[in-house]
N, C-alpha and C positions, 0 to 999 in steps of 0.2 A: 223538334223541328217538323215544320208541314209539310206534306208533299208538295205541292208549290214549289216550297222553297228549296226542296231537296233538285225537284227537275222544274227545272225552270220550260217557262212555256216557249220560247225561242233562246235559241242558241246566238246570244250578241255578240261574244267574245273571239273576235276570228281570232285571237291565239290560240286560243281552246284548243283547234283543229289542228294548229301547227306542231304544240307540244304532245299531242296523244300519238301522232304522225311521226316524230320525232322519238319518241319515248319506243314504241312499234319498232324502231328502226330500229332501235336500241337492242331490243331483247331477238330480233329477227337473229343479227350479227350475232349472240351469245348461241342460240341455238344452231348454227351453220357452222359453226367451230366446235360446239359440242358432239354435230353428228358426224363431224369431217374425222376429228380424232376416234371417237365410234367404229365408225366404220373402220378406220385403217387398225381396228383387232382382227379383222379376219387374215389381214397382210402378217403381220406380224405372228400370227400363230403357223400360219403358214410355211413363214421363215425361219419356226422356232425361236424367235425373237424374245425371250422372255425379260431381259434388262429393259427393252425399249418397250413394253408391254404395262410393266411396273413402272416405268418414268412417263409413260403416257396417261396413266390410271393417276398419278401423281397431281401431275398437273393440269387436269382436266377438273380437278376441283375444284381450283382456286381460279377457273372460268368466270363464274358466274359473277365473283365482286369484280374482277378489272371490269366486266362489262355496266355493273351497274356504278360503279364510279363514275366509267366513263361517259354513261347517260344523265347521271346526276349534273357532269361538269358541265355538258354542254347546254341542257338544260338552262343550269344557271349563268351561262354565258349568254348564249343565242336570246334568253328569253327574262331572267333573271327570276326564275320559277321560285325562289324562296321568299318574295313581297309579293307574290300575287295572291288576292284577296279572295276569299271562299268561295266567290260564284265563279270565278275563272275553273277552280281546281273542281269545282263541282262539273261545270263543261265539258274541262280537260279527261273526266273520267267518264260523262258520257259518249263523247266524240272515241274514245277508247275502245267503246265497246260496239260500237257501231263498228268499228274496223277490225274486229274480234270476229265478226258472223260467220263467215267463210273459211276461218283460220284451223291450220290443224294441231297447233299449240295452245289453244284457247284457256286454257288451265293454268298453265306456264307462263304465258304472257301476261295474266293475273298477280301471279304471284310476284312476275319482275314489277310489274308497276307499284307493287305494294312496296319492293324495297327501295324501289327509286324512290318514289315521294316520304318514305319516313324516313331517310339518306337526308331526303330536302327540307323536309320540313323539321321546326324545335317541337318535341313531345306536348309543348306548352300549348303549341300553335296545332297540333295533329287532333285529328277528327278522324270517328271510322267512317266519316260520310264520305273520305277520301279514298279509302280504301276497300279493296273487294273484302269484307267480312263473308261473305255467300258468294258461291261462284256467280256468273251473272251469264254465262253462255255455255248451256250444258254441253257436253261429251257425251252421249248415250247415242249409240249408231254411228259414231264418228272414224270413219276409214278416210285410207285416203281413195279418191273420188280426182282426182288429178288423173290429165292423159296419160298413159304411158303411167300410171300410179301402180303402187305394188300392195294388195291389200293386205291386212297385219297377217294372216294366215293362209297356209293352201289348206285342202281338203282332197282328202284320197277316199273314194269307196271300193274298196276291196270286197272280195265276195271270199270265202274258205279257203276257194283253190288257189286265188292270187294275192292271199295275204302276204307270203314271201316277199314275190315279186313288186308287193306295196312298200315293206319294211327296206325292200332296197330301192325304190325308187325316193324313201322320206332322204333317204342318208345325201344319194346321187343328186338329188336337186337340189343343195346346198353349191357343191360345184367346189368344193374344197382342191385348192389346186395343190395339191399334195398326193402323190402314190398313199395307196392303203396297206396293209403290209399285210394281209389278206381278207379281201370284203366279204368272199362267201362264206366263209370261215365267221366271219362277226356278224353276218347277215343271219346266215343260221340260227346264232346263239341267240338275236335280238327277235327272231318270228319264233322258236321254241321259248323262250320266255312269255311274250304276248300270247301265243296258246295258250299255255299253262294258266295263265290269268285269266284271260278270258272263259276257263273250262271252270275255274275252281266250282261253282257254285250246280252246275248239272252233270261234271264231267265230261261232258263232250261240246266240243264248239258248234254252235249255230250263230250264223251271219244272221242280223234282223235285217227287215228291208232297211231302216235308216241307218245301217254300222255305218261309221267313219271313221276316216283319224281324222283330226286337225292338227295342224303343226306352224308353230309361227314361224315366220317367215325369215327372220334373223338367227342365225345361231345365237348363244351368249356366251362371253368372252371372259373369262378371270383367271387370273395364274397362269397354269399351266393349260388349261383343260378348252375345249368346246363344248356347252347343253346344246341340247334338241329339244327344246320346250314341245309336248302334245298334250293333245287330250281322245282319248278313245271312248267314242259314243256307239254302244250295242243296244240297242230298246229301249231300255228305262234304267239301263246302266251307265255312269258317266265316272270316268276315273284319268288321272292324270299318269302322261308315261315324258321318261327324262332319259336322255341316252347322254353319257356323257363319254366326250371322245377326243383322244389323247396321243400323244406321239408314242409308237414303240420302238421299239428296236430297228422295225423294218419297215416303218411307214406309220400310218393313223392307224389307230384299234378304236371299236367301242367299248368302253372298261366296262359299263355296266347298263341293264335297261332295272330302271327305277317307278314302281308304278304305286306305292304309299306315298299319300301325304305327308306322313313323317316323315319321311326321306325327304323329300322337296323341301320344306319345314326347316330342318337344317341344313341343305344346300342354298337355302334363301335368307338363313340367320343373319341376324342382328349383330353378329359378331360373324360378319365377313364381308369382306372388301367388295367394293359396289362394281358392276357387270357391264363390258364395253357392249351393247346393242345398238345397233342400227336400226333405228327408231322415223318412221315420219309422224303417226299418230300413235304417242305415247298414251293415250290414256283406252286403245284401242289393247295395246299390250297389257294391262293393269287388269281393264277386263276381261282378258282373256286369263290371266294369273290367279284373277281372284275366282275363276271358275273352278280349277283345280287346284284351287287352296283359299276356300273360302271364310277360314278361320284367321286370316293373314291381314290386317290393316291395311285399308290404301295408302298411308302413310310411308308404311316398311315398304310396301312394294313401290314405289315412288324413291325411296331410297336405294332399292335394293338394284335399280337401273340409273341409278348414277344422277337422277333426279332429286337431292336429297334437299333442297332451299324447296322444292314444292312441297316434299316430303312434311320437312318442319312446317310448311303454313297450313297441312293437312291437321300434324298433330296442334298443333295450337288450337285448330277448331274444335276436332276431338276433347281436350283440355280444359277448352272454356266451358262446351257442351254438357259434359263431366261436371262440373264448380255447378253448372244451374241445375244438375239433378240429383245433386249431394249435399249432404251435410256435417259430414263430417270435418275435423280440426288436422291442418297443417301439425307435424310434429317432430320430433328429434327421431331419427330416425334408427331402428332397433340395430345394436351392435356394438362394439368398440369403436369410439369417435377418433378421427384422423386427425392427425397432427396436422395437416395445412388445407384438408376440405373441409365447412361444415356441412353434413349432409341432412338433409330432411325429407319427407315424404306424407302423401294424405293416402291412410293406409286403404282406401276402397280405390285408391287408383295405381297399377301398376309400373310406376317409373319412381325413379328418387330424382329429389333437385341436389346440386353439388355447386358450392360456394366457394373459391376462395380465398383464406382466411387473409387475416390482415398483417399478421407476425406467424414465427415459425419457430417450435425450439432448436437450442443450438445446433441440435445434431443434424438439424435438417439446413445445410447449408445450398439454400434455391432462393427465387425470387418468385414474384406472380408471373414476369414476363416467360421465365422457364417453365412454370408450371404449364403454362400456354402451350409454350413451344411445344412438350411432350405429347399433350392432347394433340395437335396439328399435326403430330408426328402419327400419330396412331390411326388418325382421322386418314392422312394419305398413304396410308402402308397395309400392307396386306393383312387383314387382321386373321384370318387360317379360322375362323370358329372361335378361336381363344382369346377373344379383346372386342368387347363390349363396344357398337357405336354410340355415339354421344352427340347430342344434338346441344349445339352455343347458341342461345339466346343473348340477347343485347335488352335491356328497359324492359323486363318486364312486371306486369302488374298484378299483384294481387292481392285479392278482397281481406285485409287486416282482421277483420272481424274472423276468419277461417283460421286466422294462426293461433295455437297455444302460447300463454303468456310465458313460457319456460323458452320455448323457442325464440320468440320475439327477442327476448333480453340475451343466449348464445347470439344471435344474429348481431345485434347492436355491440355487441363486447369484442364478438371475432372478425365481425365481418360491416366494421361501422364503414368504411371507405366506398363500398357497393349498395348501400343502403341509404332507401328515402322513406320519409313517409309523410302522406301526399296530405293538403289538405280535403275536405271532402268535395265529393263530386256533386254532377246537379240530382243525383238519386238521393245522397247525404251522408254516402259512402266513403269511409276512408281505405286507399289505397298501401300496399306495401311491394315496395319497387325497389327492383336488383337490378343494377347496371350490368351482371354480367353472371350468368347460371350455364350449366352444364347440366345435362338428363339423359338420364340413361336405367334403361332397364333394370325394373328390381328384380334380383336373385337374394337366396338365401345365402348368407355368409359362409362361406366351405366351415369355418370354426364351427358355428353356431347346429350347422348340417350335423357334424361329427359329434356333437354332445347329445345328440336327440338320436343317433343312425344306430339300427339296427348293427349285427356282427357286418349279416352278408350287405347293408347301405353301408358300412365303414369302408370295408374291404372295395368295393364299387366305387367311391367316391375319391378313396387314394391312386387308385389303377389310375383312375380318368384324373385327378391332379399331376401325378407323373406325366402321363401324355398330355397333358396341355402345356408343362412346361416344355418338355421336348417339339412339340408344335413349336409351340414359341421362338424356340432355339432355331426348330430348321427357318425361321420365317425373320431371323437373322436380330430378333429380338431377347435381351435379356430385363427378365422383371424386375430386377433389382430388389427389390420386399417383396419374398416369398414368402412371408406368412399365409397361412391359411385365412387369416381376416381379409387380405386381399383379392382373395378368389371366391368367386359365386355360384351357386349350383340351380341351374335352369330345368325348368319342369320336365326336358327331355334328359335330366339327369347330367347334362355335360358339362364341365366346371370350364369356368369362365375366367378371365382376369379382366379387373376393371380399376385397380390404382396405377395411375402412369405416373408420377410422380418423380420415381426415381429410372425408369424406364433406360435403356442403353442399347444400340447396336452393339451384338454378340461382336463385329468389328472393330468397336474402337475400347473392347476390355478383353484387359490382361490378365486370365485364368493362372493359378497358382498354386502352387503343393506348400503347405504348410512346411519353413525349412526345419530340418533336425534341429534339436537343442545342441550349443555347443561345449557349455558348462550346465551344473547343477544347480546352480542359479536360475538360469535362462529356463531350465527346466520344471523349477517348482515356481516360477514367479507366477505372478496372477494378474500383470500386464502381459500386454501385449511388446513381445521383446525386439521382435524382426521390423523391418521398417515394411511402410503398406504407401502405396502409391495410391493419387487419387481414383484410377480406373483398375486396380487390383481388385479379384475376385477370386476367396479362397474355399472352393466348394466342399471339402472336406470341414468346414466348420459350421458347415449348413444342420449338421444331425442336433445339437443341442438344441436348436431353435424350434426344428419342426415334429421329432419323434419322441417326445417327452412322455408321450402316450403309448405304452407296448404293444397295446391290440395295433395302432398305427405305425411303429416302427417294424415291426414281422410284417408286416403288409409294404410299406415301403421298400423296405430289403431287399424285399422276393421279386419283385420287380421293377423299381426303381434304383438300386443302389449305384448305379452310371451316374446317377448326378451327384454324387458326393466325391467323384471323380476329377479332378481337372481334367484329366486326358479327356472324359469325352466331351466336355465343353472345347475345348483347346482343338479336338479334330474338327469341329464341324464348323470351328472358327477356322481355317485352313484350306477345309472344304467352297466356303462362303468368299475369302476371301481368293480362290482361285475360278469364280465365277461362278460356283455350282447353284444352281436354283431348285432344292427340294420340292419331292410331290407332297401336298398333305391332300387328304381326301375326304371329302365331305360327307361321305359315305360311307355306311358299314364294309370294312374291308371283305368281311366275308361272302357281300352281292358282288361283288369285280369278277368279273368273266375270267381275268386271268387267273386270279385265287381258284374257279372254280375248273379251268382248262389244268391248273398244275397239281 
């Protein structure tokens, strides 16, 4: 197509203006609602509010499609945008971005127009001339610039003497309207830590003339907790500090000051629940994120504040970007294959695609609509570090020529109902197109971990499979298939779970003691004698399944043997159902200022 024809020399179509103006409206309202619930996390922590914390982080998800329905409908009412002809929609997107200049969502409002129009338009009929493929109105310097605006960060220059007096003015100017349960007492611990750090490298602190902190402006809000996102600039030293602060006993405490990327790293995982901030220019917060974590994707961190629809059209570019400077083949992807995903992967890029199948065997009594639900379930729930995000694609494309033929023909066999294949395009390229993929982060299979793991990577790897189930549990989730094929071990060594499939609230399953034999019969038989409900779970018959292995059962024992337990499933289901909402922490226990006060 020529330029000419892409931008036309006048703008004829006064719909054009109407619908970009309209669509605008559209994503305005989505982001006013998104930051309305946002903000009201500082209320709610406040209040201790943690039920309505979790039901707001719930439903703040499922935001962004009512609103792009609701743009799509009106669209096609007011305007009947699904027969309007290619120079209208070419208009419609430059009049778009004409009213994009000024904006301080300009990123977001991109991506809602992208799902508005492929909402409206058939795949058949879709052009990326339609759509932002590259952003079209940068974000680089972008604050907010509004009277009375609040820029994404303050800045404090402390000098030696009044560094204290700095670390308690970062905490005080948040304005938490909650008693402290004692601030000098946590103010101390958070400017002798900053010392210490700032000394390691000459042992003695020197202020440069440009020390600062910087600290964004919004607390960030998940679970139980408040971050203190900074960054601490000494000369040509630049390092990230995270204070994260919490209810005690007797008021707010800071639990801990965090100043490794690694730490952030997994306080920002991929496997945990996206973060209420109070945002006016979000891609102002990203880089400021990606300054003190600039190994981090803009992608994840787009996700990681609850912007996960920009998130995904971040990674899609990444993804495509990827395919043009690779060469390698799509493949069945390394491990024991699942009874209702097919899963695949292109081994130079770090994510798996996940399909599902088309049938299931008997045992696995679900449908696809279930298998949905469960994802949806994990998508809006707290995922605690130990449950993989997953990003739901709809139509996507790709280049046939990159699949292995072994793959191709699993795909067509398991997974023929999600599956096109396209005729070729105007390159002469054929396409292969899934109505419907899930992606998520590749790990190493906990199995696969364990046959290759040293003594002391075995023993390391069962500790952290115990507590992730226990995570799990307090986070009010039971895995249902605990095999170790279900769980994944991530480069920061932490084991992960990412098959939902059979997934249950620890709430609505009934934990069980395996009953006595009542005769000699019942006792040597080799069915199963006692009757089992459909939500009966009998943890004591977990050890044949997962300790077959000695080195890993003496390892299990020693510190997991509660989960072979019903009682301790059965307390924490008691616990959960009498409102309790568990702390999990994202951080090495041993940094928590209380660990190191007791």
């Amino acid at each position: 197509m020529t330029t000419a024809a892409l931008f036309p020399q006048t703008l004829t179509d006064s719909r054009g203006f109407d619908i970009a103006r309209a669509m605008l409206e559209g994503f305005n309202k989505h982001y006013r609602l998104f930051r309305e619930v946002s903000r009201g996390a500082k209320q709610r922590f406040e209040a201790a509010d943690w039920h309505g914390q979790q039901q707001a982080q719930a439903e703040r998800i499922a935001y962004y499609d009512r609103r792009v329905a609701e743009a799509a409908e009106r669209l096609q009412h007011e305007f009947g945008a699904g027969e309007l002809s290619m120079d209208v929609w070419q208009q419609v997107k430059l009049h778009y971005i004409g009213l994009l200049v000024n904006h301080h969502q300009p990123e977001l409002a991109e991506t809602f127009f992208n799902s508005v129009t492929t909402k409206i338009l058939h795949r058949s009929y879709f052009h990326n001339d339609f759509i932002f493929v590259r952003p079209a109105i940068s974000t680089e310097y972008l604050d907010d610039d509004a009277p009375g605006g609040t820029p994404a960060y303050r800045v404090y220059y402390p000098r030696a003497e009044t560094l204290r007096a700095t670390c308690e003015a970062v905490l005080a100017d948040f304005g938490l309207a909650r008693p402290w349960e004692d601030l000098a007492r946590d103010v101390d611990a958070v400017h002798a830590a900053l010392r210490q750090e700032l000394e390691m490298d000459s042992g003695r602190f020197r202020a440069r003339p440009n020390f600062q902190i910087q600290v964004l402006a919004s607390p960030f809000f998940r679970n139980k907790a408040a971050y203190v996102v900074a960054r601490v600039i000494n000369g040509y030293r630049d390092q990230p500090m995270l204070l994260p602060i919490l209810h005690g006993a007797g008021g707010l405490v800071v639990d801990a000051a965090l100043f490794d990327e690694e730490d952030l790293l997994l306080v920002f995982s991929f496997a945990r629940a996206y973060f209420m901030v109070e945002m006016e220019v979000p891609s102002a917060y990203v880089q400021f994120l990606r300054a003190v974590m600039p190994r981090k994707p803009r992608a994840e961190l787009y996700n990681a504040l609850g912007l996960q629809k920009h998130g995904k059209n971040l990674f899609y570019r990444d993804f495509l970007a990827h395919l043009q400077h690779s060469s390698d083949h799509f493949r069945i992807a390394p491990g024991i294959k699942g009874m209702v995903m097919m899963v695949f992967d292109l081994p130079s890029f770090p994510f798996v695609f996940k399909v599902i199948k088309d049938e299931y065997p008997a045992q696995k009594e679900t449908t696809r609509e279930q298998i949905m639900g469960k994802y949806l379930l994990v998508k809006q729930h707290d995922r605690v570090g130990r449950m993989a995000d997953t990003l739901e694609f709809s139509k996507v494309a790709f280049p046939l020529a990159r699949f292995e033929p072994e793959l191709i023909a699993e795909l067509q066999k398991h997974c023929a109902s999600v599956l096109e294949i396209s005729d070729r395009d105007d390159d002469g390229q054929m396409e292969l197109i899934l109505s419907h993929v899930y992606i998520e982060r590749r790990m190493v299979p906990l199995n696969i971990f364990l046959q290759d793991a040293s003594p002391e990577q075995l023993r390391a790897a069962v500790i952290e499979y115990g507590h992730a189930i226990k995570d799990l549990v307090a986070a009010n989730i039971f895995p249902g298939d605990m095999l170790w094929k279900n769980f994944g071990v991530t480069r920061h060594g932490k084991v992960v779970f990412y098959d939902y499939d059979e997934i249950e609230y620890i709430t609505d399953t009934q934990f069980r003691r395996v009953p006595q034999p009542r005769n000699e019969e019942e006792e040597m038989s080799g069915e199963v004698w006692y009757s089992v409900g459909r939500h009966d779970v009998f943890p004591e018959t977990f050890g044949p399944f997962l300790l077959g292995n000695p080195a890993v059962r003496e390892v299990f024992m020693q510190h997991h043997a509660d989960l072979l337990d019903a009682a301790f499933w059965q307390a924490h289901k008691d616990r959960i159902a009498a409102g309790h909402v568990h702390d999990v922490f994202p951080y090495d226990e041993a940094k928590r200022f209380a660990r190191q006060r007791g």
